[in-house]
N, C-alpha and C positions, 0 to 999 in steps of 0.2 A: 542843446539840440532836442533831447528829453522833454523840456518844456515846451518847445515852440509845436513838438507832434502833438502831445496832449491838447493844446490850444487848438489845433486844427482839427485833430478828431472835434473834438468839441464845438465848433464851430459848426462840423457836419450835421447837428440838431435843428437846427433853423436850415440849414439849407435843405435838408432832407422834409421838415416839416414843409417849406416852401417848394420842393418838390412834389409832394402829395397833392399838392391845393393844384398846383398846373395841370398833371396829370389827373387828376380827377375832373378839374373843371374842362379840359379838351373833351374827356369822353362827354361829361352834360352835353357841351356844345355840339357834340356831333347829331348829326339827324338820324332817328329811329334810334329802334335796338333791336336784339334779337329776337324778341314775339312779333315785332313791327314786321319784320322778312319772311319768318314763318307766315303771319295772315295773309302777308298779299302775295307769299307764291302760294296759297291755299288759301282760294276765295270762296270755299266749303267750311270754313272756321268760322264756327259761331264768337260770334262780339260778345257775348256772356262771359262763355268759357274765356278768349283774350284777355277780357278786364278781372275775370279771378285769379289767373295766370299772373298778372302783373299784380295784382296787389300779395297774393301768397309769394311774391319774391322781394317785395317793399318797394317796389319800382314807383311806387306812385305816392310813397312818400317824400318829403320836403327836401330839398336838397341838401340842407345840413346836418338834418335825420341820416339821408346815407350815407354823408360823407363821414361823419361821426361812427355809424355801423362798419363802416369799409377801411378807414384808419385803427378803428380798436381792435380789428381782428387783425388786417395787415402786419400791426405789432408783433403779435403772437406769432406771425407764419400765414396764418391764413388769407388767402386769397380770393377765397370762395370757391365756388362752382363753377365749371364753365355750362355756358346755353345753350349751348350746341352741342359738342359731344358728350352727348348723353348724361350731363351731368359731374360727369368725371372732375375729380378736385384739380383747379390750377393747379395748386403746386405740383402735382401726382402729372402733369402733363406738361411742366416744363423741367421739372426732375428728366420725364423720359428723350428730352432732344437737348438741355443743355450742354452736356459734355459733347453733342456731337458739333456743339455752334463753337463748343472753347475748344476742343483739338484742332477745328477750320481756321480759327483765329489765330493761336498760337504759330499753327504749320506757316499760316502765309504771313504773319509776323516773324517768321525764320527766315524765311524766304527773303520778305525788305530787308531786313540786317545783312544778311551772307549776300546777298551780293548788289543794294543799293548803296552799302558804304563802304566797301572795299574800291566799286568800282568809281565812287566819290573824289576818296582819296586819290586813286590813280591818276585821275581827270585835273584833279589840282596841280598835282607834283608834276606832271604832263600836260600843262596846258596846249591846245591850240595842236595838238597830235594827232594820228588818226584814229584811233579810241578814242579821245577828248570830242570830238565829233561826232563819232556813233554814237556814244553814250548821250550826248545832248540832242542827239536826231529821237533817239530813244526816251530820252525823257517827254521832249513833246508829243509822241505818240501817246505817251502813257499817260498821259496829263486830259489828252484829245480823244481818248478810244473810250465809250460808255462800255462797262462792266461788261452789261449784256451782251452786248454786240462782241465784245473779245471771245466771250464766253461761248456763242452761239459757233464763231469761228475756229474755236477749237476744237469743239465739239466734232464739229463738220471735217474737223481735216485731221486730227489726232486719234479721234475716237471710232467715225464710220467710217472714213477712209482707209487711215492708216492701222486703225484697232488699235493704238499700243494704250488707249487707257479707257476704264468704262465710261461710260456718259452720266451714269447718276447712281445714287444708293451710296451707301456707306462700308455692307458688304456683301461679297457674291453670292455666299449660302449662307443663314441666320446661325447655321451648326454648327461653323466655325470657330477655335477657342485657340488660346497662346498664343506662340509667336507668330501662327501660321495666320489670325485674325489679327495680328499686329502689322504683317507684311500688307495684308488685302486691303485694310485700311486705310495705310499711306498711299497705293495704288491709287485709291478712291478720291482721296483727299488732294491730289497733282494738280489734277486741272480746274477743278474750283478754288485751291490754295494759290494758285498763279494769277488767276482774273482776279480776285480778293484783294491776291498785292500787288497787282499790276502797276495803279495810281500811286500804293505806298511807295514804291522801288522807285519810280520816278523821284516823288518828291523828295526822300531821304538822300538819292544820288543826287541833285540838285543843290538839297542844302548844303550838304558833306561838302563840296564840291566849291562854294562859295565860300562857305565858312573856313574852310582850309586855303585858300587862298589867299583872304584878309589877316588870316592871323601869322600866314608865312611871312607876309609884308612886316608884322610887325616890328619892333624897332629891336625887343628882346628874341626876338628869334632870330637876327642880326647879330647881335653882341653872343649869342651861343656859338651860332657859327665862327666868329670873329676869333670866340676861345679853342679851336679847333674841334667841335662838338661832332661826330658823324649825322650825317644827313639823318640814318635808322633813329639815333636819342632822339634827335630836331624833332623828328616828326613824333614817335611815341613818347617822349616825355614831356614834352613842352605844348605843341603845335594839336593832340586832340584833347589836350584837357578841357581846352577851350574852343575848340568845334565842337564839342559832341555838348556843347549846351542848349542849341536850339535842338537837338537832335533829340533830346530827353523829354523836350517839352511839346514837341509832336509824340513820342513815346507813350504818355499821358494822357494824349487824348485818343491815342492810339487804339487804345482797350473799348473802349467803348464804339469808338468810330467802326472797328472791326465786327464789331458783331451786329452793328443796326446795319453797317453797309452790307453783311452776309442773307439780307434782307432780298436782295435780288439774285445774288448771285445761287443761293440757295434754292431758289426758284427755277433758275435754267437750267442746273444740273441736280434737279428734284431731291437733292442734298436735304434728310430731314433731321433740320436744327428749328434754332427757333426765330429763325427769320423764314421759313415755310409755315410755319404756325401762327407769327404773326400776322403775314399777310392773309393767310386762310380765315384768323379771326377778327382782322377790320372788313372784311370782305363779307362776312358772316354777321357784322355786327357784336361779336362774343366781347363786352367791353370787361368784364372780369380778367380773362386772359393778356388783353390789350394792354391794361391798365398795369399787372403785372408784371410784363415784359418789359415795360417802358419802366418803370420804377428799378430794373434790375439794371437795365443799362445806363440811366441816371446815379446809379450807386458807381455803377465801374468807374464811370467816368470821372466820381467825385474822389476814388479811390486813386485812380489813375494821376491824377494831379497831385493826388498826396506823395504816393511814389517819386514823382519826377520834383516835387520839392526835397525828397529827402536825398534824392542821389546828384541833385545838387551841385550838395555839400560834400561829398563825396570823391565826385569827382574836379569840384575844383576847390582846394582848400581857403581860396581868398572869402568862399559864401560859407559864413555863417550864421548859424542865429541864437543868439544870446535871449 
């Protein structure tokens, strides 16, 4: 087991180098940059000044000049600069909204779990019930309903209507410290953390759902029963060792999914993580930032997968790796 991580970690070298080459070559490809949006929303900007502007940031050198400049620091941490806000270092400005993108992740990550595979399970063990049909009415909602639009309805009816939760920010006054900014927080976090998992809760209920019903069928979950096994062992000892396999490997992609997906949702409830920053910075052109952000959730995701290889083996003792 030992070996095969090491292996994989290591693997992540080539993948992670082959990562940089993508996300670097997207921003090339993109049109403009951020002097290009400065000069033509200010058609008072001398072409001089533009073209010293760009050359004192290397913009106009070769592209494997930068990309060379942009990977040896990347290494180190370094990010760069961002174009836009004032200069301010990447890192120094996604330090200040990552943890607000991972506690939105994690929260509606709690959310999918507690109640997409409980109510999974249930829907199995009860097939064709009247829960087994909510829950599946419910999943195609959830499948069918875009983020925003859930989001936008909540808002409208939770928030202005009913008040019981705010509509955006993170906390109510900046003052706030301890538990009493620990309570405000998850306030904040309710109804962006619910649109976030809206789509998860579905899909995880769906597979749970399936997957437990295929493995009830099984032939050894037969012969348990057969041995006078109770239904409770049936199911927790036998019957999720082997559902919760597909369950791990959406888990995995999970990580990453969650925080590019917090991209919109962030957006309609001015939640400031870094999918409000992202889209402020392809909008702006800031490809420093851009490039950044994408390289971080390319790690998660690589990471994510590594995760959900190792729990596996963990949770089903037949997968190993020698």
């Amino acid at each position: 087991m030992y070996k095969y991580i090491i292996r994989r970690v290591l693997v992540f070298i080539p993948m992670l180098f082959a990562l940089t080459i993508i996300v670097f070559g997207l921003a090339q490809l993109a049109p403009g940059d951020a002097l290009t949006g400065q000069s033509l929303a200010d058609p008072d900007v001398d072409p001089e000044v533009y073209e010293q502007q760009r050359e004192a940031l290397g913009l106009n050198d070769s592209i494997p000049v930068q990309y060379g400049r942009w990977i040896s620091a990347a290494a180190q941490g370094d990010f760069g600069k961002s174009l836009v806000f004032n200069g301010r270092s990447v890192a120094e400005l996604i330090e200040a909204r990552f943890l607000n993108t991972l506690y939105l992740g994690l929260f509606s990550l709690g959310i999918t779990i507690i109640v997409g595979i409980p109510i999974g399970i249930y829907s199995a063990r009860r097939p064709y019930s009247l829960l087994d049909y909510g829950a599946t009415g419910f999943g195609f909602l959830g499948l069918a309903i875009p983020n925003f639009f859930f989001g936008l309805i909540a808002i409208y009816v939770l928030s202005i209507n009913l008040g019981w939760f705010p509509a955006q920010g993170t906390l109510s006054a900046p003052g706030i410290t301890g538990f009493e900014a620990f309570v405000d927080r998850i306030h904040h976090m309710i109804l962006p953390g619910i649109t976030l998992g809206l789509a998860g809760t579905a899909t995880y209920m769906r597979y749970m759902r399936s997957e437990v019903l295929d493995v009830l069928g099984s032939d050894y979950i037969r012969t348990a029963r057969a041995k006078g096994m109770s239904d409770r062992s049936v199911l927790y000892k036998h019957t999720l060792r082997n559902a919760l396999i597909p369950i791990i490997t959406l888990m995995g992609f999970e990580i990453g999914v969650l925080l590019s997906g917090a991209v919109i949702t962030e957006q309609v409830f001015q939640y400031p993580g870094l999918g409000t920053l992202f889209l402020s910075s392809v909008t702006n052109r800031d490809f420093p930032v851009v490039m950044a952000i994408a390289m971080i959730l390319g790690i998660l995701i690589l990471v994510g997968n590594l995760l959900a290889d190792i729990f596996y083996s963990i949770i089903d003792p037949r997968i190993r790796y020698d």
